[in-house]
TORLUMTOR-303473 format. One record per atom (N, C-alpha, C): residue in one letter; x, y, z. Coordinates in steps of 0.02 Angstrom, whole numbers, plus 32768, in hexadecimal, padded with zeros to 4 digits. Atoms other than C-alpha are relative to their C-alpha. Layout:
AXYZ
...
END
This chain:
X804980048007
XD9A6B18C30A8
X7FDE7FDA8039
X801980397FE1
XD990B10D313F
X7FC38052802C
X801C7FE57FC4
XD947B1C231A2
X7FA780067FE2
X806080088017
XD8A4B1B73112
X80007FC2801A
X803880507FDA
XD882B0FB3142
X7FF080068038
X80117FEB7FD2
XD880B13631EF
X7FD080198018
X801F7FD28016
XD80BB1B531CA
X7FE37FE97FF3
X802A80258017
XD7A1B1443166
X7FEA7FC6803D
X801F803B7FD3
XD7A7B0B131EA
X7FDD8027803C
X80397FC67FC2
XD76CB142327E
X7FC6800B7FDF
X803F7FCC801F
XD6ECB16E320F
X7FD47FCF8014
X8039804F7FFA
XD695B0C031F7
X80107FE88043
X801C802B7FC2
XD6A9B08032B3
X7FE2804E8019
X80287FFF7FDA
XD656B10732F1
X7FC780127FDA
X80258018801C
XD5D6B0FA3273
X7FD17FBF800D
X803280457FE7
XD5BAB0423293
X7FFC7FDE804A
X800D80277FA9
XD5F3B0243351
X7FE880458023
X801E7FD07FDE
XD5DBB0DB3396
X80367FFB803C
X7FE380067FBD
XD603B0EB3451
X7FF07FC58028
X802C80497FEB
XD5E3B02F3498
X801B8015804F
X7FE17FE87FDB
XD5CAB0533543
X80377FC2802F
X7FE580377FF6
XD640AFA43577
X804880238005
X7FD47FEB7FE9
XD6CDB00A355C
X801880528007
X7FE67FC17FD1
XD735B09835BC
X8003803C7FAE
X80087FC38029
XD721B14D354B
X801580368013
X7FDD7FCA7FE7
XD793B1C7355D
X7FEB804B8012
X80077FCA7FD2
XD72BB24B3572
X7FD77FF2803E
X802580017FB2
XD6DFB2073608
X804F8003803A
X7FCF7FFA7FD1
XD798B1FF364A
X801F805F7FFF
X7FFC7FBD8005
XD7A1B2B735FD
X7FEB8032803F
X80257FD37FD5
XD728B2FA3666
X7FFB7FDF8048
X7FF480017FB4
XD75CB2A03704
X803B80278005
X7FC47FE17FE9
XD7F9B2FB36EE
X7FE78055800E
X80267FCA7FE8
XD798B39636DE
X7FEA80208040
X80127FF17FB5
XD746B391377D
X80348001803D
X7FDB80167FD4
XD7CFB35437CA
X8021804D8010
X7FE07FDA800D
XD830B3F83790
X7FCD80408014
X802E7FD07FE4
XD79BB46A37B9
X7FFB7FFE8041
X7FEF80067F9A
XD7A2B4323876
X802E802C8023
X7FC37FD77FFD
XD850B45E386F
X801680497FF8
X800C7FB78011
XD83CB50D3827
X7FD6802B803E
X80247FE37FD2
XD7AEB531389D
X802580108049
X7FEE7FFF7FCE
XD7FFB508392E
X8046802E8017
X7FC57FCD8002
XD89BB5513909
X7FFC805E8007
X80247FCC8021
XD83CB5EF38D1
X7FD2802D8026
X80417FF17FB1
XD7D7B6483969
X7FD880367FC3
X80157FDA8010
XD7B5B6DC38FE
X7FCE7FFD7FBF
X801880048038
XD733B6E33875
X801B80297FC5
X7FE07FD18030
XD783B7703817
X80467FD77FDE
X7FBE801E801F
XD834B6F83804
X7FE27FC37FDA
X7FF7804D801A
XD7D2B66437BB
X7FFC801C7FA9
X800D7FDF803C
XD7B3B6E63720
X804E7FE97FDF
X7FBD800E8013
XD880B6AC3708
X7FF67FC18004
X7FFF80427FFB
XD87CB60F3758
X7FE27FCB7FC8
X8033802C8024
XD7F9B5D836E4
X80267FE07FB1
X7FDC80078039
XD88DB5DA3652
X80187FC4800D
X7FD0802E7FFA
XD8DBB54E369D
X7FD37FBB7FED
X802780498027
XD84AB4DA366A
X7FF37FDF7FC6
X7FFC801A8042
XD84DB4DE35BF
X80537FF07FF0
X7FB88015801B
XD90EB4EB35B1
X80197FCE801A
X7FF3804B7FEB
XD939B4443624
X7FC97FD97FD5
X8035804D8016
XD88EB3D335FE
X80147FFD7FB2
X800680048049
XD8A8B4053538
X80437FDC7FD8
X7FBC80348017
XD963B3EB352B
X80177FD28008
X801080487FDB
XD954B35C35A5
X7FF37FE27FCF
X80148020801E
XD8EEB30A3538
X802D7FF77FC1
X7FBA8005805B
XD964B328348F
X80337FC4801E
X7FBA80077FF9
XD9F4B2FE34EC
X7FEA7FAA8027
X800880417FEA
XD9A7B24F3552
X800B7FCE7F9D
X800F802B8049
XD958B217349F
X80407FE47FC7
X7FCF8002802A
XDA0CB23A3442
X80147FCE802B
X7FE680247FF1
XDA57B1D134BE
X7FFA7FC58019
X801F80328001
XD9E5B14B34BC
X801E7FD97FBC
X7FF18023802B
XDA0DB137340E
X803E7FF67FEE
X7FCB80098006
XDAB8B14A3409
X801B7FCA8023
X8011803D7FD3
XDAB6B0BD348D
X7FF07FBE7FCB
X802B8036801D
XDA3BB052341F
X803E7FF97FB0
X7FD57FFA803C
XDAB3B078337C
X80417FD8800E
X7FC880207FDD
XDB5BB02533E5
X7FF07FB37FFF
X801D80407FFB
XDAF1AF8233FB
X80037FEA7FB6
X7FF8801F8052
XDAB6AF783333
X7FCA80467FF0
X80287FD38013
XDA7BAFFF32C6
X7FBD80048000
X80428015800B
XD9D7AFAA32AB
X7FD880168032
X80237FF57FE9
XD9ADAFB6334A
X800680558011
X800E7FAD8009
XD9BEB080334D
X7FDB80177FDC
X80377FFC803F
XD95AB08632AE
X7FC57FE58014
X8044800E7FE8
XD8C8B02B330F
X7FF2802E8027
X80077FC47FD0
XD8DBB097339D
X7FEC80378004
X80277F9C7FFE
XD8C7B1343341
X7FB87FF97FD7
X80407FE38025
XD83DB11632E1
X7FD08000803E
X8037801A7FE0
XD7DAB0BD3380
X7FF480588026
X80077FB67FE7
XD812B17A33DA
X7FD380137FEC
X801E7FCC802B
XD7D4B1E03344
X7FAF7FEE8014
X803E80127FF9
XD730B1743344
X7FE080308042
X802B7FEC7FC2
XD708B1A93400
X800480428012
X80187FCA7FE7
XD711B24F33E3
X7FC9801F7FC5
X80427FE2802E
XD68DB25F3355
X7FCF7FBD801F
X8033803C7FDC
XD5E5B213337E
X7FB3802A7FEB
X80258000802F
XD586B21232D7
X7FC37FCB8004
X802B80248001
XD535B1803300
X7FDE800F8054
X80297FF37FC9
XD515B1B833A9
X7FBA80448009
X80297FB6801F
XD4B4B245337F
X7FCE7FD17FD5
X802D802E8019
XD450B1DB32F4
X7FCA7FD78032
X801E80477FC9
XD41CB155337A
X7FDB803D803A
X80327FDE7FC2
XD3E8B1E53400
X7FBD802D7FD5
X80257FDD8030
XD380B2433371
X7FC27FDC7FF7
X802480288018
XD332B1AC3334
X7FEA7FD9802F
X800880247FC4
XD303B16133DA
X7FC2803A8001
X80337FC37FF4
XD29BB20E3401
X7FCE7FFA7FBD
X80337FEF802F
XD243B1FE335E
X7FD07FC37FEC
X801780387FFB
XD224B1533365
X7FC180088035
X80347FFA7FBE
XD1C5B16F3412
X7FD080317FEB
X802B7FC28010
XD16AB20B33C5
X7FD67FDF7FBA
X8014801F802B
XD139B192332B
X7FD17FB7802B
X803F80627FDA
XD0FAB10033A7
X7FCB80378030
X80387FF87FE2
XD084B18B33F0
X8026800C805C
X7FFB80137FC8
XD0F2B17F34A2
X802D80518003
X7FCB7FD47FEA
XD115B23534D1
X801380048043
X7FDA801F7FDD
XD14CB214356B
X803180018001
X7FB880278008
XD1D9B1A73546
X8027803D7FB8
X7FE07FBE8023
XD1F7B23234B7
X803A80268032
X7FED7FD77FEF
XD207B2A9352E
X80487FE3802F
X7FB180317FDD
XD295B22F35AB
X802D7FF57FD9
X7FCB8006801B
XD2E7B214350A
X802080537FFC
X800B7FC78008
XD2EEB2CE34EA
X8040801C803C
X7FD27FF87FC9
XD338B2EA359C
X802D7FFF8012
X7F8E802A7FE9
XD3EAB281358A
X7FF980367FC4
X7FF67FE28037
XD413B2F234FA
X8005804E8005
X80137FBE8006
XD3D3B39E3520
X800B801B8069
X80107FF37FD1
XD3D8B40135C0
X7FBF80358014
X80337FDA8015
XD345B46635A9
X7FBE7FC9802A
X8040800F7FF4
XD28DB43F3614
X7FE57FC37FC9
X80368028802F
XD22EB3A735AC
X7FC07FE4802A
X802B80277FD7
XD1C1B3793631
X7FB9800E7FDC
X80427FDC8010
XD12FB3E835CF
X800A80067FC2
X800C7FDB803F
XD159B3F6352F
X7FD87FBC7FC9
X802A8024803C
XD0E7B3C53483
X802C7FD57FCB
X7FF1801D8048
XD116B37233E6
X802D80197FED
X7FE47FCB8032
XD14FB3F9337F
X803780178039
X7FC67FEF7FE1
XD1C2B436341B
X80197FBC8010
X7FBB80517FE8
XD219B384343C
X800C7FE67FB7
X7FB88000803E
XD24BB38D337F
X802480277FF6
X7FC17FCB7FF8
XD28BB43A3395
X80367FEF801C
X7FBA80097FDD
XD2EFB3FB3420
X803B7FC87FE7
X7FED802D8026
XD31DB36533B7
X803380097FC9
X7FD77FDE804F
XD356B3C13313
X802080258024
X7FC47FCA7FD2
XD3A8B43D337E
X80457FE77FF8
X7FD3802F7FD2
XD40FB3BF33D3
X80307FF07FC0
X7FD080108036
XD442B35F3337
X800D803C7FC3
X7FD47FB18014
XD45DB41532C5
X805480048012
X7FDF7FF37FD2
XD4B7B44C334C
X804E7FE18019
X7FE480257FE3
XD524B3B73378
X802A7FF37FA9
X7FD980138045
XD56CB3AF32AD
X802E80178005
X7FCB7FD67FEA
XD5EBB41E32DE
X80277FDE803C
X7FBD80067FCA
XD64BB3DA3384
X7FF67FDB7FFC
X7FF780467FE2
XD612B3303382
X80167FD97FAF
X7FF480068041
XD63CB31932BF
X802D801E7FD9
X7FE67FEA802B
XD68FB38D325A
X803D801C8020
X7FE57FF57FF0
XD6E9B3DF32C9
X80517FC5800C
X7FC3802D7FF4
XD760B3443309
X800C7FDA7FCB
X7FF4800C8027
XD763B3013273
X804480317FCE
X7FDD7FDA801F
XD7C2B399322D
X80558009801C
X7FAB80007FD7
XD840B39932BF
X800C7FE17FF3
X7FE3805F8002
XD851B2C732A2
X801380237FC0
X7FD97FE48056
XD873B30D31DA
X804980197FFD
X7FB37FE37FFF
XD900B385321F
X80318004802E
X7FD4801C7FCB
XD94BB33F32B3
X7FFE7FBB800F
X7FFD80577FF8
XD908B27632BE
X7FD48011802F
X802E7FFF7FB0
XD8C4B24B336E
X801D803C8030
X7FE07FC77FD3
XD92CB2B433D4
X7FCA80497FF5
X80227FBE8015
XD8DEB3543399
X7FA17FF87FF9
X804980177FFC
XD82FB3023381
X7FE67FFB8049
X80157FEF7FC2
XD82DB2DB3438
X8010803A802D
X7FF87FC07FD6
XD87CB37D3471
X7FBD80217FF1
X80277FEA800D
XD7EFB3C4340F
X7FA67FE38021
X803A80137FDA
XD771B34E345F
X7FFA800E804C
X7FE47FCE7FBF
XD7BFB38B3512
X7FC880508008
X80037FCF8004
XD7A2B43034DC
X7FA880187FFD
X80477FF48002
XD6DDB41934B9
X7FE77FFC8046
X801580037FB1
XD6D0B3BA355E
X800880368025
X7FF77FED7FC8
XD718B42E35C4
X7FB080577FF8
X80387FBF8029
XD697B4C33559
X7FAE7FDF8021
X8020801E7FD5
XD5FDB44B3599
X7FF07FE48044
X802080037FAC
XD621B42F3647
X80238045802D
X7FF47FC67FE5
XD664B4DD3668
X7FF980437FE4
X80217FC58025
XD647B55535E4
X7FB380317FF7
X80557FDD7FFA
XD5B0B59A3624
X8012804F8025
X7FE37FB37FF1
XD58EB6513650
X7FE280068032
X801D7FF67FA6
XD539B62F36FB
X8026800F802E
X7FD27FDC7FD1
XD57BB68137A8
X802C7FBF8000
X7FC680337FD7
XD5D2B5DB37C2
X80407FFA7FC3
X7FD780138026
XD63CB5CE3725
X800B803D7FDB
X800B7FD68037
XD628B67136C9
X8049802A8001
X7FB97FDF8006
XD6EBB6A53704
X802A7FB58006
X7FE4802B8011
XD72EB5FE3721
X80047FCE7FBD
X7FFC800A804A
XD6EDB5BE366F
X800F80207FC2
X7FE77FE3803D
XD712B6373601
X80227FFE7FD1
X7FC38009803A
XD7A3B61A35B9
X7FF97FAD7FDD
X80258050802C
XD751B557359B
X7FEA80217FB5
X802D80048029
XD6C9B59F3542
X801E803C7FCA
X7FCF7FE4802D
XD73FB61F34D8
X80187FE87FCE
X7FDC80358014
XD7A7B59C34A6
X7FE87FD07FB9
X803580178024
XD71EB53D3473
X7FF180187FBE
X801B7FCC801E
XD6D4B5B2340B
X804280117FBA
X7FC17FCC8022
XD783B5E333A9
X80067FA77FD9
X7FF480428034
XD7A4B5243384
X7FCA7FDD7FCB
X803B7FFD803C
XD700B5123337
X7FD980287FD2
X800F7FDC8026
XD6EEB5A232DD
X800F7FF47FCB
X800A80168047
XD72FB56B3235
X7FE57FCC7FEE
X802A8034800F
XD6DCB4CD3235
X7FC17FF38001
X803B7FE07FFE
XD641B5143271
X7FE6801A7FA1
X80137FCF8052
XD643B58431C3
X800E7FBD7FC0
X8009803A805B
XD684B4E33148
X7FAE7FE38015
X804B802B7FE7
XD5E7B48031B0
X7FC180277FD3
X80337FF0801F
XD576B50E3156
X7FEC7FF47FD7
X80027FF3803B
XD5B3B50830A6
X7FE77FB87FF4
X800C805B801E
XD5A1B42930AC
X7FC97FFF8017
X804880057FDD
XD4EDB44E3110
X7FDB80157F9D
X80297FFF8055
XD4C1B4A5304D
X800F7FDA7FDB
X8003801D803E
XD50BB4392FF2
X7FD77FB8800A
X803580468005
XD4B6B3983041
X7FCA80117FFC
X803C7FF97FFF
XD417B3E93044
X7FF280027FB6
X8008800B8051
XD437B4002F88
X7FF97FBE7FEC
X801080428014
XD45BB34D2F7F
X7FCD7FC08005
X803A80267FE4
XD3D1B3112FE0
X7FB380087FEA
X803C7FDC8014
XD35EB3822F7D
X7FC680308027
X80237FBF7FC8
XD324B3FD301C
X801180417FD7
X80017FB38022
XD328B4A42FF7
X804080358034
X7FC37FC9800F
XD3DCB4F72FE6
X80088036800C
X7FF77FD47FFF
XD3C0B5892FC3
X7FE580308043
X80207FD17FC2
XD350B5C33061
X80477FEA802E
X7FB480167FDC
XD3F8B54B30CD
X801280368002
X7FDE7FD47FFE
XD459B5D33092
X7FF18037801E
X80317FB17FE3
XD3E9B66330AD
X80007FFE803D
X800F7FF47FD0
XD3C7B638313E
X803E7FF9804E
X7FBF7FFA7FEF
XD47FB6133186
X8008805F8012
X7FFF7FC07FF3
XD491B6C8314D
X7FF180288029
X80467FE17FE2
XD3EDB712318F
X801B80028056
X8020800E7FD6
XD3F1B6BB3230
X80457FEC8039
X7FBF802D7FF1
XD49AB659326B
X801A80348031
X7FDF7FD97FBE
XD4D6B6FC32C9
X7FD38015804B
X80347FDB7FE0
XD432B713332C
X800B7FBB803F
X800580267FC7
XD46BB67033A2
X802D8013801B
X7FC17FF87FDB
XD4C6B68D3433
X80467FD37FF6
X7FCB801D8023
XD552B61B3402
X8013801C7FB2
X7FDF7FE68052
XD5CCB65A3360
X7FF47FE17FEA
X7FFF804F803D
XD5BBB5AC331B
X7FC77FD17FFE
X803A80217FE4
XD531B5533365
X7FC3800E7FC7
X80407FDE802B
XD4AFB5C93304
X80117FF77FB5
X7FF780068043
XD4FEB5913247
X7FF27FC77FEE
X801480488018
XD4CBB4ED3245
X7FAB7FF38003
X80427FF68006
XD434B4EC328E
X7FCD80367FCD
X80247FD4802A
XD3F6B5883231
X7FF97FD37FBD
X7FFA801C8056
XD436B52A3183
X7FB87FBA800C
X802F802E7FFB
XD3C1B49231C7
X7FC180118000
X80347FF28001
XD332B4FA31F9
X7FF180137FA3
X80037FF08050
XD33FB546312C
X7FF07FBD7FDB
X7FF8805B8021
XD360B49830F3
X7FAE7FF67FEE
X8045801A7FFD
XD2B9B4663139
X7FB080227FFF
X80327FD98001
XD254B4FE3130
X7FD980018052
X80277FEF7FE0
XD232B4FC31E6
X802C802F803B
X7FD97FCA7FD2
XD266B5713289
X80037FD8802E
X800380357FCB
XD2CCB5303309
X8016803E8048
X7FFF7FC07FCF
XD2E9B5B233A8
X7FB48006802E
X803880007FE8
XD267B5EC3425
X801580028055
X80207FFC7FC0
XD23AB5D934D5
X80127FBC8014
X7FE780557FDB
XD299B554354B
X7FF780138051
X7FF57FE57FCF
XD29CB54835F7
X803B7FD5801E
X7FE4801D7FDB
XD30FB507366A
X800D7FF1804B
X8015801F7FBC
XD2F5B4BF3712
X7FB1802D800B
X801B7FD27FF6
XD26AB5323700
X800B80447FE7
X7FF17FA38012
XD2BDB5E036C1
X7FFD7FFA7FB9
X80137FF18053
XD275B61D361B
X804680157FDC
X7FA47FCE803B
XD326B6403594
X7FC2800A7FC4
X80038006803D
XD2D6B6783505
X80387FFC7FC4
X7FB67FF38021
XD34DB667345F
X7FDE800F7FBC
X801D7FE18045
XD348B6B633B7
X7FDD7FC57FD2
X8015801A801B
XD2DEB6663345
X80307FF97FBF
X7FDA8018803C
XD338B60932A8
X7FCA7FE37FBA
X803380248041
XD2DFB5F031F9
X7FC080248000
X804780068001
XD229B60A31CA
X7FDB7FC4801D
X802A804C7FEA
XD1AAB5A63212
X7FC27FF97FD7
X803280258042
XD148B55D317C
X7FC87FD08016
X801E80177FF2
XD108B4ED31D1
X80147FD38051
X7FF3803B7FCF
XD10FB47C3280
X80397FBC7FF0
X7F9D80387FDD
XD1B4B41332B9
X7FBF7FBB7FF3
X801780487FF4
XD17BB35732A2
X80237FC28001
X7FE9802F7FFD
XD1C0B2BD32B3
X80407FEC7FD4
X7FE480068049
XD1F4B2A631FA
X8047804B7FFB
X7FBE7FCD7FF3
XD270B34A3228
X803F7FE18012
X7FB380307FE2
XD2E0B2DB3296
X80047FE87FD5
X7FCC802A8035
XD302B2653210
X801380297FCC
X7FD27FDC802B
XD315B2DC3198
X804580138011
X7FE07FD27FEA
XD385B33631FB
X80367FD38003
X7FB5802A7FEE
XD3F7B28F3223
X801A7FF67FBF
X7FDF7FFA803B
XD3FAB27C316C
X802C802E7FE6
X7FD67FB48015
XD43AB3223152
X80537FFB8033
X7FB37FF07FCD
XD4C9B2FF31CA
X80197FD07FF6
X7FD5802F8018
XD4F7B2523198
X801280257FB9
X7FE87FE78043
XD518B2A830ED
X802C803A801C
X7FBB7FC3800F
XD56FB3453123
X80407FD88018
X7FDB80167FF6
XD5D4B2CC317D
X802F7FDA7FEA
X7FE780108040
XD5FDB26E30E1
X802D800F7FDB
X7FBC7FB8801F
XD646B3143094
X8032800A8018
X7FCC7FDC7FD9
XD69CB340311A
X80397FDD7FFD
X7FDA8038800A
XD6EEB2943125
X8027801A7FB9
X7FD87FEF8036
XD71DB2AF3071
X802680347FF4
X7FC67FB87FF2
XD765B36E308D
X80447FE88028
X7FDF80177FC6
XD7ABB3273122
X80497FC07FD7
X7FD8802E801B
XD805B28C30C5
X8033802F7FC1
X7FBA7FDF8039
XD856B307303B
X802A802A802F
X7FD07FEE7FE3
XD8A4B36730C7
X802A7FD8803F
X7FD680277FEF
XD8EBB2E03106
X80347FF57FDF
X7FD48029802C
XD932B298306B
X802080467FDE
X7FD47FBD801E
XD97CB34E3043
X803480028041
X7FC07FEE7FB4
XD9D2B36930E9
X803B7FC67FFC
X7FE480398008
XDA10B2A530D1
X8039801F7FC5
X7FCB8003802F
XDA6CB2EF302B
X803180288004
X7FBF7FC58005
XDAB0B38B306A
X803A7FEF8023
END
């Protein structure tokens, strides 16, 4: 049973400490290895047509890399005294969910949009999102807001949580690997759209079932929170396949339902218009009071999940 206390102690530090930036975070050493390994590919690589192969070798080193450092960190730390292996993995697990980091960037933007300072809204808005804010209103710098945290219940929450459930840290940070490398290369622009692929594939395949539990605990906290359930669902249904991402569009959709409002629309970036499918009804205007809803809704699914998450721990522990 020591792999639930584990599980439980990851939960609550990054709950109450988060990411402090004082110390070193493995995915910032993640994604120096990344680049490092993308240099290497390139250079090696003259042809654009071979990086459509090449591009396999980034998820299968950085991902198993990461398993295979983390295991033998702790197997290391376990030789010294068990105890300290059992700190080790939870502090891992912690830094690859970032429940409270998400909270704190949500509630910062809504704070500034509540003191009247859009502005500083919109700068908070900016670390978070890559999307134009230089121009946008109210009602769009909570879209981008709720988006963000929706959006982010899935890889920065539920997801590593599920791997930490059925592998520990090892598998939690392969899985946090596996997002990084989906964010700084999984894009479908001329520069990455054959050398990322198989990132953003990857991606996509490891968060597909956790994506879909993330829906069913989006209805049931909205049940618990007393939002409205039944549109969540509906609108999961309705709407969830209409985002370009498989998984991306089931959370958010269930949030837009939740709250009765639409989140999708008209972004730009550096300037270039994306439009994206619209999610939900729009009942009424995005406001302030959305973001917090919305963090509420995710400290609770995160709750559940934790608790799904903790019985398949303590089942695997018996088999």
């Amino acid at each position: 049973m020591t792999e639930v206390w584990i599980l439980c102690a990851a939960y609550v530090i990054d709950r109450v400490v988060g990411d402090p930036r004082s110390l070193p975070h493995p995915v910032v050493m993640i994604g120096w290895w990344i680049t490092r390994l993308e240099r290497v590919i390139r250079a090696a690589v003259k042809r654009e047509s071979q990086l459509k192969l090449a591009g396999v070798l980034l998820p299968l080193l950085i991902v198993t890399g990461s398993y295979a450092v983390v295991w033998l960190l702790l197997w290391g730390a376990a030789f010294i005294h068990p105890l300290l292996s059992w700190v080790l993995s939870a502090w891992l697990i912690s830094t690859t969910i970032a429940t409270k980091g998400l909270a704190d960037a949500g509630l910062e933007i809504a704070r500034h949009l509540l003191a009247g300072d859009m502005a500083a809204a919109r700068r908070s808005l900016s670390m978070v999102v890559g999307r134009d804010t230089d121009q946008l209103d109210e009602p769009e710098i909570c879209r981008g807001a709720v988006e963000t945290v929706a959006e982010n219940i899935v890889d920065a929450i539920v997801s590593p949580l599920i791997y930490a459930a059925i592998g520990g840290a090892p598998l939690a940070m392969a899985y946090r690997a596996a997002n990084t490398l989906d964010s700084m290369v999984g894009y479908k622009n001329e520069m990455y759209k054959n050398l990322g692929w198989a990132s953003a594939r990857f991606d996509d395949a490891m968060n597909y079932i956790p994506a879909r539990l993330t829906a069913l605990l989006l209805v049931i906290a909205s049940g618990l929170q007393r939002l409205d359930w039944r549109q969540c669902w509906a609108m999961i249904r309705r709407d969830a396949h209409l985002h370009p991402s498989p998984n991306s569009g089931l959370p958010e959709a269930g949030v837009a339902g939740a709250l009765g409002v639409q989140l999708g629309g008209l972004n730009y970036y550096q300037g270039v218009p994306s439009n994206r499918a619209r999610l939900g009804d729009a009942h009424r205007p995005l406001a302030a009071a959305d973001i917090m809803a919305t963090i509420r809704l995710m400290y609770l699914t995160s709750l559940l999940c934790l608790l799904v998450c903790l019985a398949i721990a303590a089942a695997i522990a018996f088999i």
